[in-house]
C-alpha positions as CSV (number, residue, x, y, z in Angstrom):
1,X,104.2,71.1,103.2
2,X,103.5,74.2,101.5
3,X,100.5,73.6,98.6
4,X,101.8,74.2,95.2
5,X,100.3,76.8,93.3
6,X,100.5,77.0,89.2
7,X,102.1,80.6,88.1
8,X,102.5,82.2,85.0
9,X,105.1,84.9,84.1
10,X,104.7,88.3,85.6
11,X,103.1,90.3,82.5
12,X,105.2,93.6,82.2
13,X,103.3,96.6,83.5
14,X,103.0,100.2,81.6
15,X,102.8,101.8,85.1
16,X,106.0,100.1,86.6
17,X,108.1,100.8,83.1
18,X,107.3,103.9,81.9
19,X,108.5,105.0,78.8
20,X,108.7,108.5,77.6
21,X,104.7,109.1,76.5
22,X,104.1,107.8,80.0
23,X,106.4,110.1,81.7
24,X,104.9,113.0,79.7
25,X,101.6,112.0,80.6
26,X,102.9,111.7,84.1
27,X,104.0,115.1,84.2
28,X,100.8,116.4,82.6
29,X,98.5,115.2,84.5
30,X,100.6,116.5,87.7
31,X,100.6,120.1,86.1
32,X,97.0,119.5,86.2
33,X,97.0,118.7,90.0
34,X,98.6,121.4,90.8
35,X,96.4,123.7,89.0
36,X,93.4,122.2,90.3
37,X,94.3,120.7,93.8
38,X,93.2,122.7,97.0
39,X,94.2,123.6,100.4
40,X,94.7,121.1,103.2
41,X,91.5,120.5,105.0
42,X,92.8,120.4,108.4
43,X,89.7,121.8,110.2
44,X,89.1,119.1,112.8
45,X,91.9,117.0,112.8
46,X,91.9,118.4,116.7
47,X,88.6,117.4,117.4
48,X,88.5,113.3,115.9
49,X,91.7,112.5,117.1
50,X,90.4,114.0,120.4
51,X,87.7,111.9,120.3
52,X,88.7,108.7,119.9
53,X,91.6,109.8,122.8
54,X,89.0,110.9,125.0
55,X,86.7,107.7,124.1
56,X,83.5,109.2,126.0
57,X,81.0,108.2,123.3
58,X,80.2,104.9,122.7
59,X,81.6,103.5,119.4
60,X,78.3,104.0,116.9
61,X,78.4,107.6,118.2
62,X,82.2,107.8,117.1
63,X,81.9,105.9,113.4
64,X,79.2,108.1,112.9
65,X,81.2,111.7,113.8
66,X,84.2,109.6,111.4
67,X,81.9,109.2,108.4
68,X,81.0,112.8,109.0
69,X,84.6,113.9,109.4
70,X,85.4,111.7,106.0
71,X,82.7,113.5,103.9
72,X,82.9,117.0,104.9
73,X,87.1,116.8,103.9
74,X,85.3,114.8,100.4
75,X,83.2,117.6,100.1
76,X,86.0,120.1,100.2
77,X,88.4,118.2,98.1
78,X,85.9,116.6,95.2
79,X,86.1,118.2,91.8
80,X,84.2,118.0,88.3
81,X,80.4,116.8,89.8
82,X,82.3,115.0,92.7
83,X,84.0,112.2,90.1
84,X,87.8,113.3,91.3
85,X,89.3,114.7,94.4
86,X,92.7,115.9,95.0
87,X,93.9,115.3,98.7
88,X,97.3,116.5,99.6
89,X,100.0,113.7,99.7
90,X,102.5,111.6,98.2
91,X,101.6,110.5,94.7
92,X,101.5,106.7,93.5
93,X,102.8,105.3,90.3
94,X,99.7,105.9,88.4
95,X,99.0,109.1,86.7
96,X,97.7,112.6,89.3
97,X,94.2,111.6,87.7
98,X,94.1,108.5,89.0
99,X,95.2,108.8,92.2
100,X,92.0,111.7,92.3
101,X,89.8,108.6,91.0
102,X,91.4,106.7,93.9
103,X,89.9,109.9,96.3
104,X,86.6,109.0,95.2
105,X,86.3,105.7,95.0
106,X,87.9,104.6,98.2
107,X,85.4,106.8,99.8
108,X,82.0,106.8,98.0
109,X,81.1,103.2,99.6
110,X,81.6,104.9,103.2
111,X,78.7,107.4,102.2
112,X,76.9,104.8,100.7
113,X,77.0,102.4,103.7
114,X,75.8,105.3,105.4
115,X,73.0,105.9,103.0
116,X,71.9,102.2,103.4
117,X,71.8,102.0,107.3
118,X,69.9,105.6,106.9
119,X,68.3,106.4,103.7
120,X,65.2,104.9,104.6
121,X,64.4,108.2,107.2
122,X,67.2,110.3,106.0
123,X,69.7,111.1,103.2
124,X,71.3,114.4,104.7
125,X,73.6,114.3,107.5
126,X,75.8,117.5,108.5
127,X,79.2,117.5,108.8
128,X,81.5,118.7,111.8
129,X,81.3,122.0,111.2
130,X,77.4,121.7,110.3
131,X,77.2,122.1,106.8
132,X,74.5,119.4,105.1
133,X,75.8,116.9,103.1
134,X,73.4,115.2,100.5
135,X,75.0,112.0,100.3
136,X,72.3,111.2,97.2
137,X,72.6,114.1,95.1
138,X,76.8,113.5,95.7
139,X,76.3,109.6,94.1
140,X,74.2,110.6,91.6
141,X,76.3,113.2,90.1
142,X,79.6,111.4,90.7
143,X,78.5,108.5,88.5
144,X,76.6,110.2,86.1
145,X,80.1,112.5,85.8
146,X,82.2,109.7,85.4
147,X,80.5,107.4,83.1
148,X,80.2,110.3,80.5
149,X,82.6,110.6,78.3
150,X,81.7,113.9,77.5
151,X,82.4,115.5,81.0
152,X,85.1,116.5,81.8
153,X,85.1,114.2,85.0
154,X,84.9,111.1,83.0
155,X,86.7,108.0,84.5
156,X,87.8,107.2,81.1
157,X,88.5,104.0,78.8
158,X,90.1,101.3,80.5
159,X,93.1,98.9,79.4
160,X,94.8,96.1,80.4
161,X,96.3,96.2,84.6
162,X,94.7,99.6,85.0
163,X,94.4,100.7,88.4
164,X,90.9,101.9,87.5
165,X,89.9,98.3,87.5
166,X,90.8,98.2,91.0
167,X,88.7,101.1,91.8
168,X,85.5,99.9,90.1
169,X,84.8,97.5,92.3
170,X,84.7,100.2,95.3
171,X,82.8,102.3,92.6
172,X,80.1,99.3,91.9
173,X,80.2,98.4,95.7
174,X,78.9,102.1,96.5
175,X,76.2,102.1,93.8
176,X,74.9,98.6,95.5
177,X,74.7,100.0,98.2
178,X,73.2,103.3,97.0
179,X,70.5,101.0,95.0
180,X,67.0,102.7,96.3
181,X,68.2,106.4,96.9
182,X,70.5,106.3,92.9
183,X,70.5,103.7,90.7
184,X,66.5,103.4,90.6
185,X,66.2,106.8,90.0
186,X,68.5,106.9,87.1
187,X,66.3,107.0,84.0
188,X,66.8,103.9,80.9
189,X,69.4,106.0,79.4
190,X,71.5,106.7,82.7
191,X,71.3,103.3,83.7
192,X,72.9,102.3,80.1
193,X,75.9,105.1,80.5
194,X,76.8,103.6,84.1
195,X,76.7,100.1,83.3
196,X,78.3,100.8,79.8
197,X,81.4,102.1,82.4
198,X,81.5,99.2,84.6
199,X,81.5,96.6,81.7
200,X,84.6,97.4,80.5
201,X,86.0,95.4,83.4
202,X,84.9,92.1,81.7
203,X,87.9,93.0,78.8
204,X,90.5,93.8,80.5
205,X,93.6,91.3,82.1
206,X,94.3,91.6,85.9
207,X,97.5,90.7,87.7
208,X,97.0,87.1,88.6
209,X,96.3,88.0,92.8
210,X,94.0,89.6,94.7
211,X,93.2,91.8,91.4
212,X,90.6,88.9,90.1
213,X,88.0,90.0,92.8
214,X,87.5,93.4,91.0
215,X,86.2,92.3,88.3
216,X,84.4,89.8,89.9
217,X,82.8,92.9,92.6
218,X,81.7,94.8,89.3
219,X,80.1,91.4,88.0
220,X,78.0,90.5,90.6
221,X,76.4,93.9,91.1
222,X,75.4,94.7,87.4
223,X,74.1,90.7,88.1
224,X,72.1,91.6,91.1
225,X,70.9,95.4,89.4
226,X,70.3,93.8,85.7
227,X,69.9,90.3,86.3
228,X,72.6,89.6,83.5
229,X,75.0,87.8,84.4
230,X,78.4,87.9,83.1
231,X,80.6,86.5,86.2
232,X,83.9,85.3,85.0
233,X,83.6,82.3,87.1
234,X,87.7,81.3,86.2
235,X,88.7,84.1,87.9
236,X,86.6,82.8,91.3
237,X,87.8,79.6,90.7
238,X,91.4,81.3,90.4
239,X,90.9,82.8,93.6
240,X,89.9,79.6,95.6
241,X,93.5,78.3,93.7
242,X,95.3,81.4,96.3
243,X,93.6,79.3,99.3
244,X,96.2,77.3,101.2
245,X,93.9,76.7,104.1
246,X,92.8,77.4,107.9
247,X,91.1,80.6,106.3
248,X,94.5,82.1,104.5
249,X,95.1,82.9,101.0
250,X,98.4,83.3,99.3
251,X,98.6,86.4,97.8
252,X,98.7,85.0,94.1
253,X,100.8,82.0,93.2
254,X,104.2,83.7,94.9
255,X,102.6,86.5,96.9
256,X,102.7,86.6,100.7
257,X,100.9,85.3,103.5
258,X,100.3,88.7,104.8
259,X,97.2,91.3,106.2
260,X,95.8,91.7,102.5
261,X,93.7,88.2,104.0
262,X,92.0,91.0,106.1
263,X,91.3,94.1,103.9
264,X,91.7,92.0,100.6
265,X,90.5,88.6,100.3
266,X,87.7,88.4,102.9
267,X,86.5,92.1,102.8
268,X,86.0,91.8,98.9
269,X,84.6,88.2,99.3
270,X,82.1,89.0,102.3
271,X,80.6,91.7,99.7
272,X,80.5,89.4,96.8
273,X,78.0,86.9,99.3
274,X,76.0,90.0,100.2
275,X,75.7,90.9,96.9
276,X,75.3,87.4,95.4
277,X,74.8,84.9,98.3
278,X,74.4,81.9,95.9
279,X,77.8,82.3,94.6
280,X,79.5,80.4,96.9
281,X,78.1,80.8,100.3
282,X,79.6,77.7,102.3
283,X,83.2,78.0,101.0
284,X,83.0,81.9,102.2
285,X,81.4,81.0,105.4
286,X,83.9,78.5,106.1
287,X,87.0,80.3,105.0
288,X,86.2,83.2,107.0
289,X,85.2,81.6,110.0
290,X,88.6,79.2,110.0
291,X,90.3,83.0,109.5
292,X,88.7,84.2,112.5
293,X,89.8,81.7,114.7
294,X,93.3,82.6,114.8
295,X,93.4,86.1,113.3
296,X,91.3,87.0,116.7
297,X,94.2,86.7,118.8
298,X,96.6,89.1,117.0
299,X,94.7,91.6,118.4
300,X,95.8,93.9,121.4
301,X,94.7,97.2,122.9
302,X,97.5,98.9,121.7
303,X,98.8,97.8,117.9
304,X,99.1,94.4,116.4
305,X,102.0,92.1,115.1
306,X,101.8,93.9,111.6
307,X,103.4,92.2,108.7
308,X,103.1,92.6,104.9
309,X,102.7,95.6,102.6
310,X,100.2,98.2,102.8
311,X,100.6,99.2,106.4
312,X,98.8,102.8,105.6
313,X,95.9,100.5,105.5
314,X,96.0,99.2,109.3
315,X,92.5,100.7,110.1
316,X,90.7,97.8,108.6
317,X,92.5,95.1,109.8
318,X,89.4,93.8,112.2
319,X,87.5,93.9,108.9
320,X,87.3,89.7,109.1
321,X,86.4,90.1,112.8
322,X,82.9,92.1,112.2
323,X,82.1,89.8,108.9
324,X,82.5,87.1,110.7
325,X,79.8,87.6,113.2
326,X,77.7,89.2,110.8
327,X,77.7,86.1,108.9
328,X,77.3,83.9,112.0
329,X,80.3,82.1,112.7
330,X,81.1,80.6,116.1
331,X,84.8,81.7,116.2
332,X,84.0,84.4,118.5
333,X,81.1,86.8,119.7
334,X,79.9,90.2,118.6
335,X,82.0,91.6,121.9
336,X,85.5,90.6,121.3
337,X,84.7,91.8,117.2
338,X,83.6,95.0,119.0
339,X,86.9,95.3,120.7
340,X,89.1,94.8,118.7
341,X,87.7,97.0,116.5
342,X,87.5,99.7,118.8
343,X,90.6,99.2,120.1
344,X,92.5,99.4,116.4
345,X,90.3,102.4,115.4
346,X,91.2,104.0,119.0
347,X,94.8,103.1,118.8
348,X,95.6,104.4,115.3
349,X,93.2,107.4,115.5
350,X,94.3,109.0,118.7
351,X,97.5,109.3,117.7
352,X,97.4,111.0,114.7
353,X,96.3,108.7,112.1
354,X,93.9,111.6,110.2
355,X,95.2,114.3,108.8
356,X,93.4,116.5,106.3
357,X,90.2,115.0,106.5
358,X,92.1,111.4,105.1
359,X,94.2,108.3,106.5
360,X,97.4,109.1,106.6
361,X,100.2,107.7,104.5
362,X,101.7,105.9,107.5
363,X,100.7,104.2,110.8
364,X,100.6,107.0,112.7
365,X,101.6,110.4,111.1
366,X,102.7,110.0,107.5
367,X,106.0,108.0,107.0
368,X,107.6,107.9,103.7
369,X,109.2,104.1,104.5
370,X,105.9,102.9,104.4
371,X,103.8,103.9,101.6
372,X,104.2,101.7,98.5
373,X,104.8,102.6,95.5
374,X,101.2,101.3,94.4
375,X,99.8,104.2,96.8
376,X,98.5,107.5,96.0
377,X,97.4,110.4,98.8
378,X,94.4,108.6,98.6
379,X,94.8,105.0,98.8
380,X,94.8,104.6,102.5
381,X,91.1,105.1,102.4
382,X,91.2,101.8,102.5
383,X,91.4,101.9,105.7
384,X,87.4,102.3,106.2
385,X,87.3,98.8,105.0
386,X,86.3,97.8,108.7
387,X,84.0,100.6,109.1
388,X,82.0,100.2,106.2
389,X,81.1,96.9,107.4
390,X,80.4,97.7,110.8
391,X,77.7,100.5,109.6
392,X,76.4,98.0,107.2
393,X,75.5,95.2,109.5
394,X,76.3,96.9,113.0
395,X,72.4,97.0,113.9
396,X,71.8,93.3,112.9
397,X,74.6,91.6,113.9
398,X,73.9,92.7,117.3
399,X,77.5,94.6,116.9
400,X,76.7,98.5,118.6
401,X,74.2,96.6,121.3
402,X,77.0,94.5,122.6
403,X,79.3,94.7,125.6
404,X,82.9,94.7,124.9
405,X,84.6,91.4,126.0
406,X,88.6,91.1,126.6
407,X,90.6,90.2,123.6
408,X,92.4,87.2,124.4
409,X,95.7,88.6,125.5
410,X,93.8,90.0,128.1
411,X,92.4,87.3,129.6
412,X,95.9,85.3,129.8
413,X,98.9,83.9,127.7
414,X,98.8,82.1,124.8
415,X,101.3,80.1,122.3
416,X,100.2,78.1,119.4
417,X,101.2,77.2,115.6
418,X,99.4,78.3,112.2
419,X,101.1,75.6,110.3
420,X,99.1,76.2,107.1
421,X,101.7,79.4,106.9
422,X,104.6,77.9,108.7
423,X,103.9,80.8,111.7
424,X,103.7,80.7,115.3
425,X,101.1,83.0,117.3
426,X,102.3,83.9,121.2
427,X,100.5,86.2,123.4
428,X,101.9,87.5,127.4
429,X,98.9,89.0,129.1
430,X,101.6,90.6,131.4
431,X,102.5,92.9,128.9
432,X,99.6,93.0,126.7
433,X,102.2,91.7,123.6
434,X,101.0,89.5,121.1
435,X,104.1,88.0,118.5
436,X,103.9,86.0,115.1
437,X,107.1,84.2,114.2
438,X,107.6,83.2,110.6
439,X,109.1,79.5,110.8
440,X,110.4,80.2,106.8
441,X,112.2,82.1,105.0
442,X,110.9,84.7,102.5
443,X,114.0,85.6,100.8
444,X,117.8,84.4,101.1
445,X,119.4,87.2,101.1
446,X,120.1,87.7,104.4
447,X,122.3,90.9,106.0
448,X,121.4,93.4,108.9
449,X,121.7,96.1,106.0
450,X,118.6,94.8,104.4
451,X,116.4,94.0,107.4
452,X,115.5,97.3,107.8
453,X,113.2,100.3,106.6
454,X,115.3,102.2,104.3
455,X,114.2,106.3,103.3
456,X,114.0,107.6,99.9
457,X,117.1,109.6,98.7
458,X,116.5,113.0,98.2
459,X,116.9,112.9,94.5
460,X,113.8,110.3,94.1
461,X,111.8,112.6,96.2
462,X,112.5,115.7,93.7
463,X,111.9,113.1,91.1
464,X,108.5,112.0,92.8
465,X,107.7,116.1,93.2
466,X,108.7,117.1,89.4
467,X,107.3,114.1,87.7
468,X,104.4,113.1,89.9
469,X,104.8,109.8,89.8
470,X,105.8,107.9,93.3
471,X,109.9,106.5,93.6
472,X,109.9,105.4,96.7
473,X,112.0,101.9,98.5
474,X,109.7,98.4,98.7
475,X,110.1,98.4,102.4
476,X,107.9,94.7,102.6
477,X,109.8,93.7,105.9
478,X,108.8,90.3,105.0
479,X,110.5,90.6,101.7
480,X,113.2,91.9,103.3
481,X,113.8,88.8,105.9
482,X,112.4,89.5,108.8
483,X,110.7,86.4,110.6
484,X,109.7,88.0,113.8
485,X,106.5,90.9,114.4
486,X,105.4,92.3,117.7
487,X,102.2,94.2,118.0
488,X,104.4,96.8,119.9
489,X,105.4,97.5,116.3
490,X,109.0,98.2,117.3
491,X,110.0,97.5,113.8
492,X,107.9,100.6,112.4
493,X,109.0,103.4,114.7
């Protein structure tokens, strides 16, 4: 029996309604890309996607060439004191602006997390090509640029279902981080400007999903850097309310049973018991570790049985997997987490999954069918989710020192049920295939026609290029009835 979950009525949603000032401002703003935006960074595409396809170098060696790959393409791309970058690619439903927000924010708290493994001895790395990168003097003027509402960077004022309350939570998790090396070395009056920013969050309504742990992120840091605490502890409890059980969350009181567990729910709550571990330690402990135990065996060397939006987020799906032994559970050991992170990073990345110094806006190369509307050329930073917590707690979790052990479709076949989402888990070692078969139904409608990926027509796409604002299909293959996912991904292709 499926737990019943108290909704309220979906509020309507500037972004997903536009009206003419939006469109206008839509438009604007794209003018403004254009004017601003730069050429494609493709200078070593070749040479990461070589070597993770090579895989000579053990896997710290080859997160650490990524985070350089990642900021040398930042460095190239980031505008106004680093507070915006424009990277090529399909735009979202936001405004241009944000969607450059979203191309700082998704990738400051991978230079942070590098900062904190190596800020003690060093705060300048070099990138491919060899050019220095001050990772400091980057933080510090990106949030001093955007917290100013007199720069022309500025992050601006933020309203009611803004995206930017999504991306301060990335934004507060990179000045965490970046504690020592920044945020002590602000003066009184910076200090006031940044946090002045952040605390706009505790104002401002959230879809009823995932979206409560944003504000939540931004809470428990200015707690942890000020000692004030102003955690909305409704919206945590609201969260806990998504929890159906065996470690999965329902993606608000309708929402899916899908892979936003992964880079959603547990990466966002393993921060907030870094950050704050009196908040709720056990529950997160528990959860995560009960996730674990199945969500282990989706893993393959060669793709996963991918269901649920985002799928231009696929990089951090082993996010849980590395949190979990970092925070000690017993569902499995630091060398299967190794693996199957190495072995999604290795999968995606040698065939094509950066382009441009970025993610790609697809699975492999960039594919149209699967970027949602909610995604900007940016968004799929997201991906890094599982990277920034493997160079946070790599060293101490024993994660780089370990020997990788087989996944378990490796070691033989497997068959067994997650009842708690009505879904059953098979694995055949023969062919290195692991399946998850939804025992429900998502939606009624049921035809051939709709169980499909469907393209934009080419009149949304010159509407998409003209207005910059993103008209693509939903292409949720669980929305769209389809009960059965093979990590061969067959579905995708």
């Amino acid at each position: 029996m499926s737990k019943i979950i108290s909704a309220a009525p979906r509020p309507k949603i500037p972004y997903e309604h536009p009206d003419a000032e939006m469109y206008f401002k839509l438009f604007k703003e794209n003018v403004i890309r254009f004017k601003n935006r730069k050429s494609a960074y493709t200078k070593h595409d070749h040479s990461i996607r070589a070597l993770f396809q090579r895989d000579q170098h053990d896997l710290k060696y080859q997160c650490e060439q990524l985070v350089s790959y990642v900021a040398e393409a930042f460095n190239h791309y980031a505008l106004w004191d680093y507070s915006h970058a424009y990277y090529p690619g399909r735009p979202s439903q936001q405004t241009a602006r944000t969607d450059a927000l979203e191309g700082v924010s998704r990738v400051l708290p991978t230079l942070a997390v590098w900062l904190h493994a190596n800020g003690r001895e060093n705060h300048v790395f070099k990138g491919l090509d060899g050019s220095v990168i001050d990772v400091v003097n980057i933080l510090k003027q990106a949030f001093l640029a955007g917290t100013d509402p007199q720069h022309p960077g500025y992050w601006g004022e933020l309203h009611d279902y803004d995206q930017r309350v999504c991306e301060s939570a990335d934004l507060a998790l990179a000045l965490w981080l970046s504690k020592e090396q920044v945020w002590d070395s602000f003066n009184c009056g910076q200090q006031r400007q940044v946090l002045d920013w952040f605390k706009q969050v505790n104002h401002c309504q959230t879809v009823d999903n995932n979206w409560h742990l944003f504000p939540l992120t931004v809470q428990v840091v200015i707690k942890s850097l000020t000692g004030e605490d102003c955690v909305d502890q409704t919206k945590y409890q609201r969260v806990k309310e998504f929890y159906v059980g065996d470690g999965w969350f329902r993606d608000g009181a309708k929402g899916n049973y899908d892979y936003y567990n992964a880079w959603g729910f547990f990466y966002s709550l393993y921060w907030l018991d870094q950050i704050d571990p009196h908040l709720d330690r056990q529950f997160i402990h528990q959860s995560l570790s009960d996730f674990a135990a199945g969500y282990r065996y989706f893993f393959t060397p060669q793709g996963m049985p991918f269901f649920g939006r985002s799928a231009c987020y696929r990089l951090a799906a082993s996010a849980p997997l590395l949190a979990a032994v970092d925070q000690g559970a017993d569902a499995l050991t630091a060398g299967e987490a190794k693996r199957a992170f190495h072995c999604n990073l290795r999968y995606f990345i040698a065939n094509g999954a950066f382009v441009n110094g970025a993610p790609t806006q697809g699975l492999f190369d960039d594919d149209v069918r699967l970027v949602d509307n909610y995604s900007g050329p940016a968004s799929s930073f997201w991906s890094l989710r599982a990277l920034n917590i493997a160079m946070y707690c790599g060293d101490r979790s024993g994660l780089w020192q370990a020997q990788e052990t087989p996944l378990p479709v490796e070691q033989g076949d497997f068959s067994f049920a997650l009842p708690t989402i009505q879904a059953r888990v098979i694995g055949t070692a023969a062919t290195q295939e692991v399946v998850v078969i939804f025992q429900s139904e998502y939606t009624e409608l049921q035809s051939p026609l709709l169980r499909r990926l469907i393209q934009p027509t080419w009149l949304d796409c010159i509407s998409e290029k003209i207005t910059g604002r993103a008209k693509r299909p939903k292409n949720n293959l669980l929305r769209k009835g389809v009960t059965c996912y093979s990590s061969k991904m067959s579905h995708f292709f």
